[in-house]
C-alpha positions, 0 to 999 in steps of 0.5 A, a space after each residue: 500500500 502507497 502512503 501520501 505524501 504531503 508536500 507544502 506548497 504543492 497546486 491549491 485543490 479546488 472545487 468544481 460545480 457543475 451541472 448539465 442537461 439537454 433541452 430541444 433548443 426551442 424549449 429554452 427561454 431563457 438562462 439565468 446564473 446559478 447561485 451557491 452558498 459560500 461556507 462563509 455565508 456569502 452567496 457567489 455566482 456561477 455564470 450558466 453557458 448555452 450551446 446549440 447544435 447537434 451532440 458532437 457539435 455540443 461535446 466538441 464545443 463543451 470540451 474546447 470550452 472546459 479546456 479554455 476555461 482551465 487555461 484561463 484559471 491557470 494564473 489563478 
């Protein structure tokens, strides 16, 4: 069995909420921000994306989305 090891000053954890589901795009009115509750008792705001197309359009844009998301999170 590996132990951990615990190195100080190694990449800051984070949390990621994320949710997902599909519509027929005629059925989508509109999309509002979701909001989540901070441990802290603040509120924070997640900003709520829509892609249309057909399934592979919508994972080819999803998958080119997460990866600029996390390029534009690197210098955080």
């Amino acid at each position: 069995m590996r132990k951990l090891k615990i190195v100080k000053g190694g990449e800051r954890r984070s949390a990621l909420v994320y949710g997902m589901r599909l519509f027929r795009p005629e059925q989508v009115l509109a999309v509002n921000d979701a909001s989540v509750k901070l441990n802290d008792g603040r509120p924070g705001r997640i900003t709520m994306h829509l892609i249309e197309g057909t399934r592979a359009q919508i994972r080819r844009q999803l998958l080119e989305s997460v990866d600029a998301f996390f390029e534009l999170t690197a210098q955080e």
